[in-house]
C-alpha positions in Angstrom: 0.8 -17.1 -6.9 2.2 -14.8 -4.6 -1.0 -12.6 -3.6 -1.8 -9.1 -1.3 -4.5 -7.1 -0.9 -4.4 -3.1 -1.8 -5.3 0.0 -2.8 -3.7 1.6 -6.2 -2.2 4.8 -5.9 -3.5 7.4 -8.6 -1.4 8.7 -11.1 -1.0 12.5 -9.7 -0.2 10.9 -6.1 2.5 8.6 -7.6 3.9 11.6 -10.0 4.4 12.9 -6.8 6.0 10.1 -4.8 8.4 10.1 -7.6 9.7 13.3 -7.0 11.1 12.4 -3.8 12.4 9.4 -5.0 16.6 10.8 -5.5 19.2 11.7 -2.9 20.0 8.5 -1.5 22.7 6.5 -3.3 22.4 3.3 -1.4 18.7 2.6 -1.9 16.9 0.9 -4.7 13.8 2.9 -5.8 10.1 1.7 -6.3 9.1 2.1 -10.2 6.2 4.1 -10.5 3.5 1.5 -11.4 4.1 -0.7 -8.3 2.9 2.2 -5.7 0.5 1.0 -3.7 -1.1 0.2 0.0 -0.9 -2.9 1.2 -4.5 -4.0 3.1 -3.6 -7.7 3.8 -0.7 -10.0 2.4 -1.5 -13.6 1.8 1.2 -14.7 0.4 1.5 -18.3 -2.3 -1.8 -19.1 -2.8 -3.1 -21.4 -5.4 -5.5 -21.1 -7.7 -8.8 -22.3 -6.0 -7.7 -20.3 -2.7 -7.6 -17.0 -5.2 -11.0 -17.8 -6.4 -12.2 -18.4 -2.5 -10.7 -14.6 -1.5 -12.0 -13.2 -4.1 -16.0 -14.6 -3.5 -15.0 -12.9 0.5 -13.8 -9.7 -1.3 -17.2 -9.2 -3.3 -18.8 -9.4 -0.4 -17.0 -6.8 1.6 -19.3 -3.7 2.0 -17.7 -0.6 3.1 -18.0 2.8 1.9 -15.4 4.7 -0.3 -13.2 7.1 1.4 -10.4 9.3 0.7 -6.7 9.6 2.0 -3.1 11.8 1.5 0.1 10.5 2.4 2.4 12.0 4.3 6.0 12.4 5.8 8.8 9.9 4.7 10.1 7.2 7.4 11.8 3.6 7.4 10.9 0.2 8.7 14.0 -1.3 10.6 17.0 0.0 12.8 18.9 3.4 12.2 21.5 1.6 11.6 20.3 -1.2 9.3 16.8 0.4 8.2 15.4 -1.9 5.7 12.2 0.1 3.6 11.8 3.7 2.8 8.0 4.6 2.8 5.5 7.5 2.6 3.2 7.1 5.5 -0.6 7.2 5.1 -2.9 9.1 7.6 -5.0 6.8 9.8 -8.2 7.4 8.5 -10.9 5.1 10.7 -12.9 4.0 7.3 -9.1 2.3 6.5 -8.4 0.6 9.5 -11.9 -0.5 8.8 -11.6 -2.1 5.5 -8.3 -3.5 6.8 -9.9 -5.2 10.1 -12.6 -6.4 7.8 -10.9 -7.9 5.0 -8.0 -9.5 8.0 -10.6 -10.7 10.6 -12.7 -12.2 7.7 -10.1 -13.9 5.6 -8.9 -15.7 9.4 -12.4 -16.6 9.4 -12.5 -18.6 6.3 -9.0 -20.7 7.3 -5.9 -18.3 5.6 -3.1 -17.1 7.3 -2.6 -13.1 6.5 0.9 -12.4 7.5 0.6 -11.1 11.1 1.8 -7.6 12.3 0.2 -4.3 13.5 -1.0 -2.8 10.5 0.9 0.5 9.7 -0.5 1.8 6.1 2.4 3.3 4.0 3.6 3.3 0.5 6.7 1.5 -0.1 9.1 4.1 -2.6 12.4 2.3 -1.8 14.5 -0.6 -0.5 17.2 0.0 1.4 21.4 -1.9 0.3 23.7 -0.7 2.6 22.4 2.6 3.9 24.7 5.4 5.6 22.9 7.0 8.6 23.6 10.7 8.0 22.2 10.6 4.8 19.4 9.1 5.7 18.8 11.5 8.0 19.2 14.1 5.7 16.5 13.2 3.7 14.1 12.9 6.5 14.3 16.0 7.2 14.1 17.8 3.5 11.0 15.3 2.9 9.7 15.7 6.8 7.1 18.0 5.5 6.3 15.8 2.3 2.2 15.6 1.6 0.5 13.8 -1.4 -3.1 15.9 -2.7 -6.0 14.1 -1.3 -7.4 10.7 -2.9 -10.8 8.7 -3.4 -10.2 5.5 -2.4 -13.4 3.4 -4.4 -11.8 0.3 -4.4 -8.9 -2.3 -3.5 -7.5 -5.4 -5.2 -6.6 -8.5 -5.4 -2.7 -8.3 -6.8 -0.1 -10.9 -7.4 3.4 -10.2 -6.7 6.4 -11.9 -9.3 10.2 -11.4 -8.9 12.4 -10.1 -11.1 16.0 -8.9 -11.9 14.8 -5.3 -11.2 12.7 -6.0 -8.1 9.0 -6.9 -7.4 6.3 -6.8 -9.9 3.0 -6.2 -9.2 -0.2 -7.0 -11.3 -3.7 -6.4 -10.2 -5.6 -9.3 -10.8 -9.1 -8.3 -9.6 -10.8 -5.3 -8.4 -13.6 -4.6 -6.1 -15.7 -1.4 -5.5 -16.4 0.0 -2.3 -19.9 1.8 -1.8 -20.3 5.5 -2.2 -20.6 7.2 0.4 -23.1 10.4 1.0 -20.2 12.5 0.6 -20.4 12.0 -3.0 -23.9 12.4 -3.6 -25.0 15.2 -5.5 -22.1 15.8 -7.4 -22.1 15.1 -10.6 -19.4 12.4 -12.0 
């Protein structure tokens, strides 16, 4: 099974993802319910290796935290860009579940595909896009800003193709700690 790490998007943040998600003929949109932030992708993994990354992911023990997205940009060249994402601030307690859940899964003999981690939200996948309207839209959505999120936990989620483009299913979850920001209030 084809298998990532990440954190789900709530549904306000991804009602609002969608609503920047026109202008731009030449680029296959995201659906909705496959927003998310990739932590660490694995890639095919059988069945027993699922089991194994999911006993590490019980035992990760990091605090919740909370995050916005921000701005729009693309992966690739100006001339051939290939993803259309909403960034995600750097937020230190992110970098931190990433390093964790990375470094740890090395540890135990996987091979998480290998790049500088850059947290965004994927909203579109680019055909044959035309320059000047791509930089258009960066500009109208330059200012773009999500409301602020709780992240409490990440996931295991498998990844199958279709005619329409990825689909993603979580397949496990796992709850950070609460942190002493939330204490107190009443939930």
């Amino acid at each position: 099974m084809r298998t990532f790490l990440g954190i789900s998007i709530p549904d306000g943040v991804k009602e609002q993802l969608t609503s920047i998600c026109y202008g731009l003929p030449d680029v296959k949109w995201v659906a909705e319910e496959n927003f998310h932030i990739t932590l660490v992708f694995l890639g095919e993994q059988n069945f027993e290796d699922v089991d194994r990354i999911s006993e590490f992911c019980s035992k990760i023990s990091i605090s919740d935290f909370d995050l916005e997205l921000h701005s729009v940009s693309f992966f690739g060249k100006q001339k051939s860009p290939s993803i259309l994402f909403a960034g995600v601030e750097r937020n230190p307690a992110l970098i931190q579940l990433q390093k964790a859940l990375d470094s740890g899964l090395r540890k135990r003999g996987f091979s998480p595909e290998r790049q500088d981690y850059h947290p965004h939200v994927t909203i579109g996948r680019f055909k044959n896009a035309r320059a000047e309207k791509i930089s258009i839209y960066l500009e109208e959505f330059s200012n773009f800003s999500s409301s602020r999120f709780s992240v409490s936990e990440f996931h295991i989620y498998s990844s199958k193709s279709s005619a329409d483009g990825p689909i993603y299913t979580i397949e496990e979850s796992f709850s950070l700690f609460p942190s002493y920001k939330n204490y107190g209030k009443t939930l």
